[in-house]
N, C-alpha and C positions, 0 to 999 in steps of 0.2 A: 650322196647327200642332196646334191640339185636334183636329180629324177623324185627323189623322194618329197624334196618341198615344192616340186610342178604338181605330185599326185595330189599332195594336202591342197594346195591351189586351185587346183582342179573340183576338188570334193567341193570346198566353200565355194567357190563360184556357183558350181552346180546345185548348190544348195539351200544359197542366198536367199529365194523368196521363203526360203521355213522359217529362215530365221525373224524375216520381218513379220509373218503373221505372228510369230512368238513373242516378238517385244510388242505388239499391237494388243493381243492377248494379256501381258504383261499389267500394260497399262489401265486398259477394260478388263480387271477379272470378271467381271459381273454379266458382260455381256456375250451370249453365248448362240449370237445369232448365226447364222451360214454364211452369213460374209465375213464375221470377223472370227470364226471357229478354223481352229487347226485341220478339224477332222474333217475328213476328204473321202467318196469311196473312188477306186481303181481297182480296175481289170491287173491283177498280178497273173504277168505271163508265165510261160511254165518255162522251167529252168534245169538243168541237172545239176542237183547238189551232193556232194562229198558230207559224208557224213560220221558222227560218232554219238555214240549213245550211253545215257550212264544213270544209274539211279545217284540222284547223289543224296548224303548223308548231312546234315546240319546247312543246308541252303540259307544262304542269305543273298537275295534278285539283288541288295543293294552292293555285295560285293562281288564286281564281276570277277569271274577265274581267269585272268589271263593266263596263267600256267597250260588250261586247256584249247584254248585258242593258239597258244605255239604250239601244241601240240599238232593242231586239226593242223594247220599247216605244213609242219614237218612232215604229216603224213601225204598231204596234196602232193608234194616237191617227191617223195623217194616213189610216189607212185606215175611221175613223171606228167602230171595232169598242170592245166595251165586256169592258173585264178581267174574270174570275170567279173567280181562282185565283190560285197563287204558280209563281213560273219553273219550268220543270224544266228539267234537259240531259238528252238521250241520247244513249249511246256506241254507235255501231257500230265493233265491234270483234272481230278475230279469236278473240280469248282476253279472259276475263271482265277480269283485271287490267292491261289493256293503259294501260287510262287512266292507270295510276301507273308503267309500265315504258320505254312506246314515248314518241316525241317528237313523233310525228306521229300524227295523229288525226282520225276523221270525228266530227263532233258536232252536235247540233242544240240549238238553245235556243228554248224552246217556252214560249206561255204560255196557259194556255184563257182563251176569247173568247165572248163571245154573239154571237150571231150571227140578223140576218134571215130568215127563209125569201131571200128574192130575195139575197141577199151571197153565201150559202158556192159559187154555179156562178160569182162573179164576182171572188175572189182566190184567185189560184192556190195560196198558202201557208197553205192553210186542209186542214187533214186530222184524221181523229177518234185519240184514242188513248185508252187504256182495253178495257174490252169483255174483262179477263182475268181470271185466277187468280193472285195475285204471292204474295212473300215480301216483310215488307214488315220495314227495320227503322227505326229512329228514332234519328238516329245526333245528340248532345248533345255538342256542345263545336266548339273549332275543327275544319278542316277540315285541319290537318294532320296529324289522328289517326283521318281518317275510313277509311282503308284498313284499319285493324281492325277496323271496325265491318263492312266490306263480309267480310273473311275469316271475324268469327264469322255472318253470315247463312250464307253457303256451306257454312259446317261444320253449321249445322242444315240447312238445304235438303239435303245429304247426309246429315246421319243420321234424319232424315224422312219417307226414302223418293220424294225431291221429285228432279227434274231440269230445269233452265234450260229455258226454249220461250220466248226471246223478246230484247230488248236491254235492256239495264241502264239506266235512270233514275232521277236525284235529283231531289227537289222538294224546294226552299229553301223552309220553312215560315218560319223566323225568319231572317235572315240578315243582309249587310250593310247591306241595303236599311234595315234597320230598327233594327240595333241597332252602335254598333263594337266592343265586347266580343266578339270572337270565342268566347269560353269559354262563349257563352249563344246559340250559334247552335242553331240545329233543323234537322236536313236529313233528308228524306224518302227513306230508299234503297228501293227497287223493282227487282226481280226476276220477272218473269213465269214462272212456273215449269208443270208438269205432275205425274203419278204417274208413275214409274218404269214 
């Protein structure tokens, strides 16, 4: 229980500045200039992530599966791989908002893994991701408000000069895993983007 309230500790600390451009944000809806905007771009280094894949049936983005996230783990632990990161999902999807519109969905829940020289030729669920140029924003609160936070990235990646190159990804920085307050959850949106 101590190691585990050092890691939550660890995470907020580390995390700290999102939260305040989120209550600044808060307070200025309106103002959506670069210094007081969440959205950030960053070089996402490349990473090897564990992965699974699933179409899934009756999607709702707003309710996360934790059942598949104990899964992806249990899977990391018997394949003897060691965590270094927090979950992501990725959407493959026609249209960027699909995740919040359609019912059906391809998804993958990914977790980066360390890995041996002699492992990554010997599980097959082992692939690099990273290695881009994203939009990246920091979206504060529950997750059933997170589709605003993906609309204001978009409208900066648009008025930026920026154009999507890539699939949309969330990393759950703070999340259920950690805390049940949903109104102090952290999630990581990501955009791999280009110059127009």
């Amino acid at each position: 229980i101590r190691n585990e309230g050092k890691m939550l500790l660890n995470k907020v600390s580390n995390n700290k500045d999102y939260y305040q451009i989120e209550l600044n944000q808060r307070e200025n809806p309106d103002d959506f200039s670069d210094e007081n905007s969440n959205v950030k771009l960053e070089d996402i280094p490349k990473q090897n992530i564990f992965y699974t894949s699933k179409e899934m049936q009756n999607y709702n983005n707003f309710e996360i599966s934790i059942e598949r996230w104990f899964e992806i783990y249990k899977l990391v632990e018997e394949r003897g791989l060691l965590v270094n990161g927090h979950i992501i999902l990725r959407y493959f999807t026609d249209s960027i908002m699909d995740q919040f519109y359609k019912s059906q969905i391809k998804l993958e829940v990914c977790l980066p893994v360390e890995l041996n020289p002699h492992q990554y030729g010997g599980i097959s669920q082992i692939k690099e991701f990273g290695g881009f140029k994203a939009a990246v924003y920091y979206h504060y609160g529950k997750y059933e408000t997170i589709h605003q936070s993906h609309l204001n990235i978009l409208r900066w990646i648009d008025s930026h000069g920026y154009e999507i190159n890539g699939h949309l990804s969330e990393e759950y920085l703070i999340s259920p895993f950690d805390l049940k307050a949903g109104e102090n959850y952290l999630t990581k949106i990501i955009y791999p983007v280009c110059k127009k």
